[in-house]
N, CA, C and O of each residue as an XYZ file, in Angstrom:
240
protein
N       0.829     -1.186      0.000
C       0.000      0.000      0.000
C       0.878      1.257      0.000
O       0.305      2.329     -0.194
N       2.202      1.248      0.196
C       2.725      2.283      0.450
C       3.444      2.777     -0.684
O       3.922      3.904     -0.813
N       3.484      1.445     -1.814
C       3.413      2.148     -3.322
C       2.762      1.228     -4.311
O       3.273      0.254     -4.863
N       1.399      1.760     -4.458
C       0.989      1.345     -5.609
C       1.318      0.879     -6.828
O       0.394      0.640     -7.605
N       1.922      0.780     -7.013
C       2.628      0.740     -8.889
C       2.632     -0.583     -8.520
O       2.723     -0.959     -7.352
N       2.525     -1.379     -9.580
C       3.311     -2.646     -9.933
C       3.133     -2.690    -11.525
O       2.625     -1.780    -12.181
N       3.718     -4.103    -12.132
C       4.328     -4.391    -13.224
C       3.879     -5.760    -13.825
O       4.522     -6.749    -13.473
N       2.711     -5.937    -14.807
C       2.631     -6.763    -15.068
C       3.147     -6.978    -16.470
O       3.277     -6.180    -17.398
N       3.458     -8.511    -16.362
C       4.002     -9.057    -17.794
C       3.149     -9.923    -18.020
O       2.819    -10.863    -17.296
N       2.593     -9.503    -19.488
C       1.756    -11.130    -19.957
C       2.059    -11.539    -20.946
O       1.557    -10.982    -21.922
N       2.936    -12.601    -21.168
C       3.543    -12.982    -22.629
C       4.205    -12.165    -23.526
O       4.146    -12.080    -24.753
N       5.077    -11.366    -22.381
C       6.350    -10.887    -22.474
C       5.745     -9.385    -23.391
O       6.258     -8.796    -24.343
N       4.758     -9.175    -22.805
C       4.339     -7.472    -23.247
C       4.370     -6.893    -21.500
O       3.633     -7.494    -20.719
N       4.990     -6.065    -21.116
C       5.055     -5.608    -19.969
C       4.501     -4.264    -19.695
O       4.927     -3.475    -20.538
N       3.633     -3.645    -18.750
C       3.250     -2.398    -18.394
C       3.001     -2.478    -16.696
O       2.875     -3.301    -15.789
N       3.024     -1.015    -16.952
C       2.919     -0.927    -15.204
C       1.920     -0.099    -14.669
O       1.985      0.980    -15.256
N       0.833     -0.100    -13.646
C      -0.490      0.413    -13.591
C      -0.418      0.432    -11.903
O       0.187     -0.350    -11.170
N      -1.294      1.664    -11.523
C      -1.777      1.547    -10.363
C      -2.833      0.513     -9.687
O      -3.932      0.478    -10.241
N      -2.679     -0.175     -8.771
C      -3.359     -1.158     -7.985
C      -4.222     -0.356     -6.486
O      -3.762      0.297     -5.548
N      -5.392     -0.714     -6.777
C      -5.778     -0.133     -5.840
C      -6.532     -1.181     -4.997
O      -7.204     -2.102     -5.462
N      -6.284     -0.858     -3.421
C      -7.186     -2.107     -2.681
C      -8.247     -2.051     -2.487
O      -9.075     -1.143     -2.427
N      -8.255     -3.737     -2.306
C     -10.172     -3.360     -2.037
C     -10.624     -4.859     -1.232
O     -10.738     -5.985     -1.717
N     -10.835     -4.367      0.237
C     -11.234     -4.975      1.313
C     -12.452     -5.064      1.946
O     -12.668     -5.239      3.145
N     -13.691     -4.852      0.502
C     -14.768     -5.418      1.151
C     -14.779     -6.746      0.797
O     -14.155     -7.172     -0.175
N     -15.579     -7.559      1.665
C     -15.910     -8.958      2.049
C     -16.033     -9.247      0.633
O     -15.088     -9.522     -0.107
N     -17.344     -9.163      0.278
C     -17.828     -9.393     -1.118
C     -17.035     -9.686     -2.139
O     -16.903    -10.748     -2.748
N     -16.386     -8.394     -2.314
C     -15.658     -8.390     -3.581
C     -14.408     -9.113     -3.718
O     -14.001     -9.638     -4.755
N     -13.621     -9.091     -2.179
C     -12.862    -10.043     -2.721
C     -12.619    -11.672     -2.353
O     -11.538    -12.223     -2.562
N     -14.091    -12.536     -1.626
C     -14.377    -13.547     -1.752
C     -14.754    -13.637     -3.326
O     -14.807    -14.813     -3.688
N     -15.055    -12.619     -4.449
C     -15.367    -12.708     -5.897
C     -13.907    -13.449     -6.511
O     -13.788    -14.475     -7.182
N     -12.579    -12.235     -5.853
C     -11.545    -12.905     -6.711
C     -10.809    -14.200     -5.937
O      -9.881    -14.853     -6.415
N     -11.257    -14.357     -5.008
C     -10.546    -15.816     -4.639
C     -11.508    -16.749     -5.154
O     -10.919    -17.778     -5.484
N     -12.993    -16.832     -5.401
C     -13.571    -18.311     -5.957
C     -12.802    -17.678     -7.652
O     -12.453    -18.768     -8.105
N     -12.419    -16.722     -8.641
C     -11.905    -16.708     -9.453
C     -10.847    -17.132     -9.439
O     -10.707    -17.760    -10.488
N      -9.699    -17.186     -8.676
C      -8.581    -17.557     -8.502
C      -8.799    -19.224     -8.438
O      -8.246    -19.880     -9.321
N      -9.554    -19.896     -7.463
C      -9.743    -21.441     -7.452
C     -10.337    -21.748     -8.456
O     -10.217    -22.884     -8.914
N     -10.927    -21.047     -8.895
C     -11.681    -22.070    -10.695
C     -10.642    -21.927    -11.586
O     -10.650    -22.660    -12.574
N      -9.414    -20.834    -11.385
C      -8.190    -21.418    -12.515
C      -7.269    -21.646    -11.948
O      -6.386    -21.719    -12.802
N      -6.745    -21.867    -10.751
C      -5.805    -22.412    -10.431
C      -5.634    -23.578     -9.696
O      -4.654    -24.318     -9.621
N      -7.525    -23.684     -8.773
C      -7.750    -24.924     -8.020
C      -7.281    -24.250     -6.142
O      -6.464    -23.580     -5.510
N      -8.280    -24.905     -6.052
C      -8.050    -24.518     -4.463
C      -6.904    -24.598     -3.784
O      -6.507    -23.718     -3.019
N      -6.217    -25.830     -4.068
C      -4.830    -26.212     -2.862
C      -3.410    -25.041     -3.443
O      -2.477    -24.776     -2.684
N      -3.494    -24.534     -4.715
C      -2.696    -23.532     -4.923
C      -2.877    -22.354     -4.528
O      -1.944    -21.564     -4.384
N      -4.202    -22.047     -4.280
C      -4.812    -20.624     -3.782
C      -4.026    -20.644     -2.853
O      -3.118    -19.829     -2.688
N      -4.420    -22.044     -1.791
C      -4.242    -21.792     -0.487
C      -2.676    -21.694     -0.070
O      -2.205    -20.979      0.815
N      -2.204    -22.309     -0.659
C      -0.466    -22.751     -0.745
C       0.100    -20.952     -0.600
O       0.666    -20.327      0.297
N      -0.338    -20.636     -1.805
C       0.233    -19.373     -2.005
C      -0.381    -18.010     -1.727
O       0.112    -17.053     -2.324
N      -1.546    -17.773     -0.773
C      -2.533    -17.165     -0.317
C      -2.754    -17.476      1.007
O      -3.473    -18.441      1.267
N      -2.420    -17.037      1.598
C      -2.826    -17.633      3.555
C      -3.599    -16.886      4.039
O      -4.146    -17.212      5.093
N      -3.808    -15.994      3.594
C      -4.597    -14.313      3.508
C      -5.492    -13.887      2.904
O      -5.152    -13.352      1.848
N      -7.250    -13.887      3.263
C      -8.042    -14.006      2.305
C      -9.171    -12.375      2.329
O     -10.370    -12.189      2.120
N      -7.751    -11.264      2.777
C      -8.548    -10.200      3.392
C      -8.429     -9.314      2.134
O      -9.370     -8.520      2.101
N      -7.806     -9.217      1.359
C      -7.427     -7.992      0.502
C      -7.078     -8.524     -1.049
O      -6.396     -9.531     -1.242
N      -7.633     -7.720     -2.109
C      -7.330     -7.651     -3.125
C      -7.205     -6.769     -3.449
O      -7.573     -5.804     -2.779
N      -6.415     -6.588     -5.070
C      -6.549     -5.409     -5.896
C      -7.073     -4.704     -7.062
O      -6.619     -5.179     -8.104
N      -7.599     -4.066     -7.175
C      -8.286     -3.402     -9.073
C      -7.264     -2.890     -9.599
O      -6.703     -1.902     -9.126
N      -6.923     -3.442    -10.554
C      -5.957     -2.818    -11.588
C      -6.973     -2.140    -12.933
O      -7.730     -2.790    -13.653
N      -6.737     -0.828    -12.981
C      -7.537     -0.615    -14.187
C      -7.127     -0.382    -15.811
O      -6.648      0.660    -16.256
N      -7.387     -1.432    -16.479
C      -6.622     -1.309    -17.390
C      -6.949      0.298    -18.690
O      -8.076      0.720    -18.950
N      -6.084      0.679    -19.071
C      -6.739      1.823    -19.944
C      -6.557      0.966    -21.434
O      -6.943      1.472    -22.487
């Protein structure tokens, strides 16, 4: 939180965008059942111990 920016690469096209959090209940129990329908639960959990906070990246 104390710097927004990050850097995503997707098949080696790279940009970098503000992330903003977002810690209501709702929304981000939305991106963890998204996260387990493509990655499967036991990886969520492996690599996720923490099911309080996500982020909106907005793409332009």
């Amino acid at each position: 939180m104390k710097n927004p920016q990050i850097r995503i690469d997707a098949r080696g096209v790279e940009a970098e965008f503000r992330a903003e959090p977002v810690t209501g209940a709702k929304a981000v129990k939305s991106v963890i059942e998204k996260f387990r329908e493509k990655y499967g639960a036991g990886d969520v959990r492996k690599y996720y111990p923490k099911f309080d906070v996500a982020v909106l990246v907005k793409l332009d």
